[in-house]
Structures are given as C-alpha cells and as structure tokens.
N, C-alpha and C positions, 0 to 999 in steps of 0.2 A: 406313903409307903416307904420301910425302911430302904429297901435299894433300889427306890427311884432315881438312883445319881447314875446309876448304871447303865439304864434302859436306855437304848438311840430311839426303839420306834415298837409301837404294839398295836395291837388290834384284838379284837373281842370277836366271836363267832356263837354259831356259827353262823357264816353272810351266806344269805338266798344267791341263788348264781340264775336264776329265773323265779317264776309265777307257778312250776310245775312241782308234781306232785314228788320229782327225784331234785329240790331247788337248795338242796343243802349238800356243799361238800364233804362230808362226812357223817356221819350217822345222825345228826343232830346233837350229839351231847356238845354244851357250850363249856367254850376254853376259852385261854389266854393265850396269844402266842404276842412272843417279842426276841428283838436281837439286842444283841447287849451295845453298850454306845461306843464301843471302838470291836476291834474283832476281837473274837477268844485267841486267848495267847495260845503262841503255834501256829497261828492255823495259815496254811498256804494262798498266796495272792491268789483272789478269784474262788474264794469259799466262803461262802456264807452260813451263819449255824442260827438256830431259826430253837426257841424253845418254847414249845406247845402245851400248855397246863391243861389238863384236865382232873376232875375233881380226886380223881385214884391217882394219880401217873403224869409224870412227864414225859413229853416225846422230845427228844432230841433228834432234828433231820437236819442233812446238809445240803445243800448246795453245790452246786461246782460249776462255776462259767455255765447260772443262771439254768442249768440240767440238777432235775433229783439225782444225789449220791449216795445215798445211805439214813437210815435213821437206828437211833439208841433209847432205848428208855430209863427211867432212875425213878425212883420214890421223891416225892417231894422236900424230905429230909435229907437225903444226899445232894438234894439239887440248892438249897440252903446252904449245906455246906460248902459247895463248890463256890458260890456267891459270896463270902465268906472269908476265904481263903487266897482268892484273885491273889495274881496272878498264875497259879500250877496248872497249868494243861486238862483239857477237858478228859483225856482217859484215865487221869488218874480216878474220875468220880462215876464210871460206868465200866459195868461189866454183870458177871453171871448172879453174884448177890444181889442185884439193884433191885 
C-alpha cells in the first residue's frame, strides 16, 4: 500500500459486537478505519483522529480524553490529498465542498 509508512494501527469491519440480530456496529457496510502513526499535525494532547473508509466517503471522527468529539467527512480524493501533502493541518482538507 503506497502509505503504509503512515498507518500506526487499523482495523477492517464491520466486527460482530455479539450473535444477535442488531451484532454490527453500524449498518453493515465494510470499512477501513486507521490512525495515522504519530498524531495529525495540530492536533491537541489527548485527541485522537480515527479515519473510517467506506466505499463512498471517508468519515473523519475524534476523539477527546477517549469521549466522542466530533466527526467530518471528505471524498476519498481529498482524503489522498491530505495524505499527500503531510504535514498541513487536518482542516485545511474538510469542509462544505467535501
């Protein structure tokens, strides 16, 4: 993968959370999600930024002292881009065109 040097940790979905008929956290559609291997530049001690591929859309959500904060979404193209460009700040690559 060309920016595997980046990636600290991922995981593939979506994971059964039981045997039950509601055993998926989210709708079922399978994603990527991963954190990049040191933190996104900027980002304040005690936030985590967590990026969720799905087959349309990336989900950008954070973290904060291990509490949901927020989430962003982008096209998979902006989200290359951003990958790309390291280190400029995550909002330069989201907002109302994404």
């Amino acid at each position: 993968m060309e920016y595997e040097s980046l990636i600290g940790s991922w995981l593939t979905g979506p994971q059964p959370l039981n045997s039950g008929p509601d055993r998926f956290s989210n709708d079922g559609s399978p994603y990527f999600c991963f954190q990049l291997l040191s933190n996104v530049p900027y980002s304040r001690p005690g936030e985590e930024i967590y990026f969720i591929c799905f087959r349309e859309i990336v989900k950008v959500q954070t973290n904060f002292n291990g509490e949901y904060y927020g989430e962003h979404w982008m096209r998979h193209k902006r989200f290359v881009e951003y990958l790309e460009q390291l280190p400029k700040p995550l909002d330069h690559f989201i907002g109302d065109d994404q």
